[in-house]
KOLVOKE-848100 format. One record per residue (C-alpha): x, y, z; residue number from 1. Coordinates in nm, 3 decimals. Example, Ala and Ser with C-alpha at 12.3 -4.5 7.8 and 13.67 -1.06 7.14 Angstrom:
<sites>
+---------+---------+---------+-------+
!      px !      py !      pz ! kolpa !
+---------+---------+---------+-------+
!   1.230 !  -0.450 !   0.780 !     1 !
!   1.367 !  -0.106 !   0.714 !     2 !
+---------+---------+---------+-------+
</sites>
This chain:
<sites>
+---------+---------+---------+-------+
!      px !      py !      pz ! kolpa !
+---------+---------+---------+-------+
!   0.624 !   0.671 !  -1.786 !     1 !
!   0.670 !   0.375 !  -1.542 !     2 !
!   0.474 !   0.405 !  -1.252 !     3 !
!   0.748 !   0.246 !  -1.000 !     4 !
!   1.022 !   0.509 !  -1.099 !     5 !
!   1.225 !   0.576 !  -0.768 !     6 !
!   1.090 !   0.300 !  -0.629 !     7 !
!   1.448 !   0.083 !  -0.571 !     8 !
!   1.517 !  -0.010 !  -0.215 !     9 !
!   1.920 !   0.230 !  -0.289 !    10 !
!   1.664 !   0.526 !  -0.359 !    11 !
!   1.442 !   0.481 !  -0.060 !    12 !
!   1.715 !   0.466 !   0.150 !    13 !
!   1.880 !   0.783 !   0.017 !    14 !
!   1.541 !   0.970 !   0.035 !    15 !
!   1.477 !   0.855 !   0.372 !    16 !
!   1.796 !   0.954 !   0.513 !    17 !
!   1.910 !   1.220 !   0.293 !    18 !
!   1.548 !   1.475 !   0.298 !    19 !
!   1.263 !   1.269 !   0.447 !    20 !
!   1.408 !   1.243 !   0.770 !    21 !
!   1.525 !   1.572 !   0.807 !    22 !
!   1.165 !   1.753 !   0.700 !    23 !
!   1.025 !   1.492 !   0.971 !    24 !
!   0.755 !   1.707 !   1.202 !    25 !
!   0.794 !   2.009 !   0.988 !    26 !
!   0.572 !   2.309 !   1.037 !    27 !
!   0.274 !   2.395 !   0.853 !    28 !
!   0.255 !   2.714 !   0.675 !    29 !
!  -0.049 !   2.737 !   0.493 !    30 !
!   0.084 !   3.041 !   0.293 !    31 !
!   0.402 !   2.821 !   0.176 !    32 !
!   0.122 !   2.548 !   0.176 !    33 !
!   0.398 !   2.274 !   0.329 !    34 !
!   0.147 !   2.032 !   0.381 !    35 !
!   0.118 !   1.971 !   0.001 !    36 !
!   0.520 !   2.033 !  -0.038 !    37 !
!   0.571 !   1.738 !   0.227 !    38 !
!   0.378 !   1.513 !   0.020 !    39 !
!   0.459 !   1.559 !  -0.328 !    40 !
!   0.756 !   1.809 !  -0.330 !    41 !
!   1.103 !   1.567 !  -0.341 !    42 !
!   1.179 !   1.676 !  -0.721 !    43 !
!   1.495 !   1.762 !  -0.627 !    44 !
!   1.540 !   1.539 !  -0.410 !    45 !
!   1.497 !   1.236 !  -0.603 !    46 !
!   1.722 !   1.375 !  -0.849 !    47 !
!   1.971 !   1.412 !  -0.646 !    48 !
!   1.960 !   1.046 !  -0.468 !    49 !
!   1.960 !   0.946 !  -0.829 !    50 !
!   2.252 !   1.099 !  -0.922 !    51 !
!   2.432 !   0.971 !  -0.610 !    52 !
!   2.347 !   0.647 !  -0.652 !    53 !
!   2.440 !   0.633 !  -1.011 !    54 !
!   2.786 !   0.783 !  -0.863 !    55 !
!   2.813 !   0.503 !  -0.566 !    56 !
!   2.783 !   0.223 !  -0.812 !    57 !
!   3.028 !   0.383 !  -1.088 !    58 !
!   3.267 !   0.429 !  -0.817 !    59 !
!   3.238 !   0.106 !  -0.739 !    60 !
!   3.205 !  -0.066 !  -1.116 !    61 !
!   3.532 !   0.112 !  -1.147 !    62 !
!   3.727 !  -0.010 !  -0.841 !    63 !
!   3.739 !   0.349 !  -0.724 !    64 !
!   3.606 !   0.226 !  -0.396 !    65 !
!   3.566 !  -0.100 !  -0.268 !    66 !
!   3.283 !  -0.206 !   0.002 !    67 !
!   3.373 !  -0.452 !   0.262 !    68 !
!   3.102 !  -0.590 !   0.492 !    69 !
!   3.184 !  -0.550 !   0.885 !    70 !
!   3.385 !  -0.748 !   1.077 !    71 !
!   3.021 !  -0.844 !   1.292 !    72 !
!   2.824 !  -0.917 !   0.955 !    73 !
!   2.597 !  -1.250 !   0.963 !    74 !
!   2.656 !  -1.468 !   0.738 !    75 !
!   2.885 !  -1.187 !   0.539 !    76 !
!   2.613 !  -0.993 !   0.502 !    77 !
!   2.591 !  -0.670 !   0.644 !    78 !
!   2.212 !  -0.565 !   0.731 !    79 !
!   2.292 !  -0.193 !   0.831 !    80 !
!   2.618 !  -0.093 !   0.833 !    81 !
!   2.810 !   0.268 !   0.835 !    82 !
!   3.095 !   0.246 !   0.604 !    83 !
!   3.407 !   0.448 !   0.598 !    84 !
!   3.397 !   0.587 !   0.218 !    85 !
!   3.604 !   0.862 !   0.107 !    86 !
!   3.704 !   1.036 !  -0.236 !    87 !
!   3.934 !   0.814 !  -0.477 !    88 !
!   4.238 !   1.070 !  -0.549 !    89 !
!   4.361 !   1.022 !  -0.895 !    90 !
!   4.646 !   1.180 !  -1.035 !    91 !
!   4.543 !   1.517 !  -1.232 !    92 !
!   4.709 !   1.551 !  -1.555 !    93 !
!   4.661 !   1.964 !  -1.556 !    94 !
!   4.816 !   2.014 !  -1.218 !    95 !
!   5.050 !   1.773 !  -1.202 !    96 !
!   4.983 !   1.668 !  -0.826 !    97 !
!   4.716 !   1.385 !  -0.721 !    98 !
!   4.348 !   1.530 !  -0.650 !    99 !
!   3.983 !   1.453 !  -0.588 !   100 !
!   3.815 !   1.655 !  -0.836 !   101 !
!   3.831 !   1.383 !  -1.115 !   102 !
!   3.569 !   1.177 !  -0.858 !   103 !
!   3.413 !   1.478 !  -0.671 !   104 !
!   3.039 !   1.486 !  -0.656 !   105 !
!   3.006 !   1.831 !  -0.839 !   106 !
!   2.819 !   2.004 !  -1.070 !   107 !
!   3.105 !   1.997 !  -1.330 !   108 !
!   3.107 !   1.607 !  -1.296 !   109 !
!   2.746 !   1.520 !  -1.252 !   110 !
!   2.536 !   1.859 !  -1.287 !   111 !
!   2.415 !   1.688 !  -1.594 !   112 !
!   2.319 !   1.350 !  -1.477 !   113 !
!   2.171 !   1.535 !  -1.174 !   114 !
!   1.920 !   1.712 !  -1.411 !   115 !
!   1.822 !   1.424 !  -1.597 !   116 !
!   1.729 !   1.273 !  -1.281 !   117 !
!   1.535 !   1.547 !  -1.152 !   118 !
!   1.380 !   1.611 !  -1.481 !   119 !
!   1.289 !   1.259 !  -1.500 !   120 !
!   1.142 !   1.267 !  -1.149 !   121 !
!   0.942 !   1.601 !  -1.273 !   122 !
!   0.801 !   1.402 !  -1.496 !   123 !
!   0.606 !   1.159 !  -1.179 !   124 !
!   0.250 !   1.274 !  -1.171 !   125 !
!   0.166 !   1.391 !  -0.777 !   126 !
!   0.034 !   1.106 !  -0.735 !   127 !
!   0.308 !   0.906 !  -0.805 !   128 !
!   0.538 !   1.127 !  -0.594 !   129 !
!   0.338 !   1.109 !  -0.314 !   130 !
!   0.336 !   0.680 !  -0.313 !   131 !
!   0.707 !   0.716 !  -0.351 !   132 !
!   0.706 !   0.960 !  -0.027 !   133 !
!   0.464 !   0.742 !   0.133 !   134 !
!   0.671 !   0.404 !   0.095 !   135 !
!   0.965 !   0.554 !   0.219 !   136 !
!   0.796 !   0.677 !   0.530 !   137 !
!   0.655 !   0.373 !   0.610 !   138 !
!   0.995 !   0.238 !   0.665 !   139 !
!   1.077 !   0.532 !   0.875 !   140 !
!   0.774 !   0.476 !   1.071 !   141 !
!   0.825 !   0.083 !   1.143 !   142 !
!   1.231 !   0.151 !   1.135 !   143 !
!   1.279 !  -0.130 !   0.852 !   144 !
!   1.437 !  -0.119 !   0.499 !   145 !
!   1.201 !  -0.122 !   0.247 !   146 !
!   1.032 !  -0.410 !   0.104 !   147 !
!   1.205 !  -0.537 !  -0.262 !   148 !
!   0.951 !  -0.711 !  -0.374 !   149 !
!   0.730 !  -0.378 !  -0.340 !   150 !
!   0.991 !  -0.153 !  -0.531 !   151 !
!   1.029 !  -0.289 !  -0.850 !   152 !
!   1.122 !  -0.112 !  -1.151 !   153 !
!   0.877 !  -0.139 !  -1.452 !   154 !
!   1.018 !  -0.089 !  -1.758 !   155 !
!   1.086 !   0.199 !  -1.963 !   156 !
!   1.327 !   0.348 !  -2.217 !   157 !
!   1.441 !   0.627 !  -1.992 !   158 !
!   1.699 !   0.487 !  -1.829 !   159 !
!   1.717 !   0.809 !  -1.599 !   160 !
!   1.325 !   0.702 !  -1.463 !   161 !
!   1.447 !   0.349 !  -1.389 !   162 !
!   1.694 !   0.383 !  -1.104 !   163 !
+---------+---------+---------+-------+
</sites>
């Protein structure tokens, strides 16, 4: 197993904003032993900003979506930017009538790459979840993206482990 899994700058971001920010100050329970679940307990969670990202970027290898920097973006490049992104419709052949389930983030459309994620981030020793918890908070704490350079991918023939 590569020990940089989940370490690319698209999956910090995601954890950051999508889980670590919102369990931010939370309170211990020594009986649900949260201290320990703060640290190392983002299975799901990394699964799941896995799966999203892997969505994003077909959506956009497809031309489902395009992403257009800001009209204020330096140099054309925009360093943090909200962008208005919604659901391609696409015409559905069963009903007849155009639709958003063909590109919906559900369980029927990516339940499975969701569980190869999350299996594949079950598969991170505690260790290693807790570094990848620990980098991502770091950027919280000094409110910067994360370093590149320290979230390489190592290789590895699970192509599920290398996002």
């Amino acid at each position: 197993m590569p020990e940089k899994a989940f370490r690319s700058v698209f999956v910090q971001q995601l954890l950051l904003g999508s889980h670590l920010s919102a369990t931010k100050g939370f309170v211990q329970v020594s009986a649900l032993d949260t201290s320990s679940l703060a640290k190392h307990g983002v299975v799901g969670a990394l699964g799941l900003c896995g799966a999203a990202l892997m969505r994003g970027l077909n959506l956009i290898k497809s031309g489902d979506i395009e992403l257009k920097a800001p009209a204020n973006a330096k140099d054309g490049i925009a360093k943090l930017a909200t962008r208005d992104v919604r659901t391609p419709v696409k015409f559905n052949m069963a009903s007849g009538k155009d639709s958003k389930t063909a590109c919906a983030f559900s369980d029927q459309n990516w339940g499975m790459p969701t569980r190869k994620f999350t299996s594949a981030a079950r598969r991170r020793s505690i260790a290693q979840l807790q570094d990848i918890v620990e980098l991502a908070l770091i950027s919280l704490t000094i409110g910067q993206e994360p370093d590149p350079n320290a979230l390489s991918n190592a290789g590895s023939d699970d192509e599920f482990a290398l996002i």
